[in-house]
N, C-alpha and C positions, 0 to 999 in steps of 0.2 A: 391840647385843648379838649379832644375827644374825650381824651381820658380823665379829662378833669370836670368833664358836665359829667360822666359816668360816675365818679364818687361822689359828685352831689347829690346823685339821685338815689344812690343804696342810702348816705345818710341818712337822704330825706327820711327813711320806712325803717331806717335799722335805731334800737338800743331804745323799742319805745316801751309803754307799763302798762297802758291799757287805760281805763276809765271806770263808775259805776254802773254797776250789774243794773239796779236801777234807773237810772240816766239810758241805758241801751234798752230795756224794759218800754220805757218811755217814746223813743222815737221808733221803733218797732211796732207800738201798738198805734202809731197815724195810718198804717196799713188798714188793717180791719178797721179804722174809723172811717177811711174812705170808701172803703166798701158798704160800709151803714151808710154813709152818702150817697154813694149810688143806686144802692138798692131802694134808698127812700123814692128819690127819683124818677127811677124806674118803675116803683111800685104804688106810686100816689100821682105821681104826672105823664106816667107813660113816655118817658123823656127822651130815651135814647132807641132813634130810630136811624135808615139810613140818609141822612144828615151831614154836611160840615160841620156844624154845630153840637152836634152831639158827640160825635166823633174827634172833636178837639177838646170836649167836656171829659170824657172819658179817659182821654190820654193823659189829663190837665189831675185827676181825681186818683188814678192810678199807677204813674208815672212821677206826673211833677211837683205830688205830694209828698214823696219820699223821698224824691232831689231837694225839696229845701227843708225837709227834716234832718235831712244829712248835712246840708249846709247852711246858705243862713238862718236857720231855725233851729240848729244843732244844741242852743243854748236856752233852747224857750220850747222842750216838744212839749209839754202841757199845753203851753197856750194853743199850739196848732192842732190839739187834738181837740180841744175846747170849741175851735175855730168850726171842726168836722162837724162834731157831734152836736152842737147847739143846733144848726140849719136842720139837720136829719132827723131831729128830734120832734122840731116845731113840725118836719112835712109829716112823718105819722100821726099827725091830729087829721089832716085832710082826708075824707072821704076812699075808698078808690075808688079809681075810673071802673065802670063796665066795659069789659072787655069778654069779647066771647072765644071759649080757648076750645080745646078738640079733648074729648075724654081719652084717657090714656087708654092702649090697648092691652086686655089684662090675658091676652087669648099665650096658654101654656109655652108655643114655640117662639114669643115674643119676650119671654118674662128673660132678664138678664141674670147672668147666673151669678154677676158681683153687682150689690146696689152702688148704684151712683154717690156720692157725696161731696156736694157744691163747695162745702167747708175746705174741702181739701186742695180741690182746685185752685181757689182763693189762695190758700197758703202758699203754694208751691206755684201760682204764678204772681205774688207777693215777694215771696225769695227772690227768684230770680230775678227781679225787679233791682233789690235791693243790693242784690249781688252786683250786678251791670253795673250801678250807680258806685259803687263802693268802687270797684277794681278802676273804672273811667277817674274817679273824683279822687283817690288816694295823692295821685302823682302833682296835685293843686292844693294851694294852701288855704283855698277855703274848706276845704275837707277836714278837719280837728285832726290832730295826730293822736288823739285819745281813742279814737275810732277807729285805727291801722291796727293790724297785727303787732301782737306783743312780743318782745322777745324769747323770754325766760318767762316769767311770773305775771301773772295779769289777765283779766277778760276784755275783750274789746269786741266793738261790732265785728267785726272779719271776722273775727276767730269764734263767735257764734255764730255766724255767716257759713262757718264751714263745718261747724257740727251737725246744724240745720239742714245743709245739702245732702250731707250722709244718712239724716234722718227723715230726709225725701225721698231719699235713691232706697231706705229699708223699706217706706210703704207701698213705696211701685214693686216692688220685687217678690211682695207677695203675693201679688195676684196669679202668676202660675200656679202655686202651689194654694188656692183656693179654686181654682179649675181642676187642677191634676190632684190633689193631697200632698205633692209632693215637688219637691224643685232638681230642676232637669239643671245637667250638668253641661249638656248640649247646648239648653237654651241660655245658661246665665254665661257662656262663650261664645256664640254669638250678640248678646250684648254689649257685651266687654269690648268685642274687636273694633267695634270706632271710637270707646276712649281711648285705650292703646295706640289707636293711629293718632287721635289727635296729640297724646302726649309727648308720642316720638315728634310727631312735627313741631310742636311748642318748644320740646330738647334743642333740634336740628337750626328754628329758626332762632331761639336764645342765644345759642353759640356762633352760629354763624355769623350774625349780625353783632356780637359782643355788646349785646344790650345790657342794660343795667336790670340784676337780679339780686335777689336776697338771699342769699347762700344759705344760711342759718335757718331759715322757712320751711325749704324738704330736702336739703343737701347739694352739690355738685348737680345731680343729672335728676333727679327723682322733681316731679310735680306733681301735682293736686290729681291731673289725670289718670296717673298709673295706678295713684291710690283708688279712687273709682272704680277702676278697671280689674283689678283684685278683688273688690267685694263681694258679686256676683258668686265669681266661683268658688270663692273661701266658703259662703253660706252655704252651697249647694254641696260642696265636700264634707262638711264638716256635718249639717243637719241637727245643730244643736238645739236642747227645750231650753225652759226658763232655772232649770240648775244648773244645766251644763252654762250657758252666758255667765250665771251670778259667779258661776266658780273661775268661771276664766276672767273675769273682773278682779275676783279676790284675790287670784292668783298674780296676775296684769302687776295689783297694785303691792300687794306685798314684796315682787321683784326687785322694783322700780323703789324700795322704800327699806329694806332689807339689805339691799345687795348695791354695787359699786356698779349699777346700768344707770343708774340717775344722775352719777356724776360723770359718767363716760360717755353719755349721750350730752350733755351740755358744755364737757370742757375738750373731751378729745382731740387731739392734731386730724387732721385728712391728709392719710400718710396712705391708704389704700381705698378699692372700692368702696366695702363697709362702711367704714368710718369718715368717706366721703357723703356721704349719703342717709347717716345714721338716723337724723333726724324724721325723714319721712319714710323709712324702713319702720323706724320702731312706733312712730305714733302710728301705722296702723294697725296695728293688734286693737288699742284704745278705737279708731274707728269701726275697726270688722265686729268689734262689742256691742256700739251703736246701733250698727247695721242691723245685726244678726236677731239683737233683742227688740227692737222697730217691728221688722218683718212678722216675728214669733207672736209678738203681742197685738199684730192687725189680726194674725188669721185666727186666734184666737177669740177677739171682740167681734168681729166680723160672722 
């Protein structure tokens, strides 16, 4: 019986296509519509203070906007972005409040040596938002199977869901190297060491509890975390500019397009390590690409 809820549940996530790139466009941008909500809020009613009330508004704005974008609204995000932006729009006509704020301190041992930016914040506590909601809501069938990870060929939330995160993890990573000029080998290993624990423990407790996984995703024993856990140090070794990335792109793609790794990463047996695990071995080259050219292109704009 065990073992027959267990292959209901790989089915449930396995042999899906994915959805339009559009359509994900779509319920992705109720994020930043919620945030024009609340910044209108915040910025015309002085809204969110500390409160119940506001404090369940906020959760409700940034939270449980993207819970029924992913669900019952999975099939209508226009209308729910309509929904955002109408309200937010009407309260920038309102006045603002006077409020008396503190002038910043501009005094030399004050000045920060990376400027802040709010935008980003937003983004990458939007992601992760979205992420939680995705991983929690996949294993339910109000979640659209259009929206799971694809097998083979396809875009789907998730699997921009996971480019996203690598392309979070390249903007944080270069703030060393806009302190120092340079990224420490030292420091992108102490990074790493609590994805790596967490990944061994996510292996340890998969198997042990013979939970229901997606083999074909990152292989036998390989997860999401190890790949993480890799990136750090690979940038830091490697120290690539913006030709060294485009080459190892062009190079990436011409492999995988040219030669017999494209069809050995998707039909292979799992007859040893390698080939147990091929799939999330070899997509991160394609991720440390991500990474590498994220990072390069912050300290450069920056």
């Amino acid at each position: 019986m065990a073992q027959s809820y267990k292959s209901l549940k790989e089915d449930f996530v396995s042999n899906l296509s994915g959805g339009s790139i559009w359509e994900i466009n779509w319920v992705t941008a109720v994020a930043p519509a919620a945030v024009l909500l609340w910044s209108a809020l915040q910025s015309r009613r002085n809204f969110f203070s500390n409160s119940y009330a506001s404090f369940l508004t906020d959760f409700l704005l940034n939270v449980g906007t993207i819970l029924v974008a992913t669900t019952i609204y999975s099939s209508a995000p226009i209308a729910l972005n309509i929904l955002l932006i109408l309200p937010a729009s009407s309260l920038y006509f309102l006045p603002k409040p006077r409020i008396r704020t503190k002038k910043p301190n501009n005094e030399k041992g004050n000045l920060q040596p990376i400027p802040e930016r709010p935008f980003i914040t937003h983004y990458r506590g939007s992601m992760m938002v979205v992420t939680c909601v995705a991983i929690l809501a996949v294993d339910f069938k109000v979640f659209p199977r259009r929206f799971a990870k694809v097998e083979t060929w396809g875009t789907s939330l998730m699997d921009m869901g996971v480019g996203s995160f690598v392309f979070s993890a390249g903007l944080i990573s270069a703030r060393p190297v806009l302190k120092t000029g340079a990224a420490s080998l030292k420091s992108a290993l102490r990074h790493s060491l609590p994805l790596l624990a967490l990944g061994l423990i996510r292996l340890y407790s998969v198997k042990g509890l013979d939970y229901a996984e997606h083999v074909s995703e990152y292989g036998v024993h390989w997860n999401f975390f190890f790949t993480l856990a890799l990136l750090p140090p690979s940038v830091a070794l490697i120290q690539s500019s913006h030709l060294m990335a485009l080459l190892i792109s062009c190079l990436l793609q011409a492999v995988l397009e040219f030669t017999w790794l494209k069809a050995w990463i998707l039909t292979a047996p799992r007859h040893n390590l390698l080939s147990q695990n091929r799939e999330g071995l070899f997509s991160f080259f394609g991720n440390q690409d991500v990474y590498s050219k994220t990072a390069i292109l912050v300290v450069d704009v920056v």
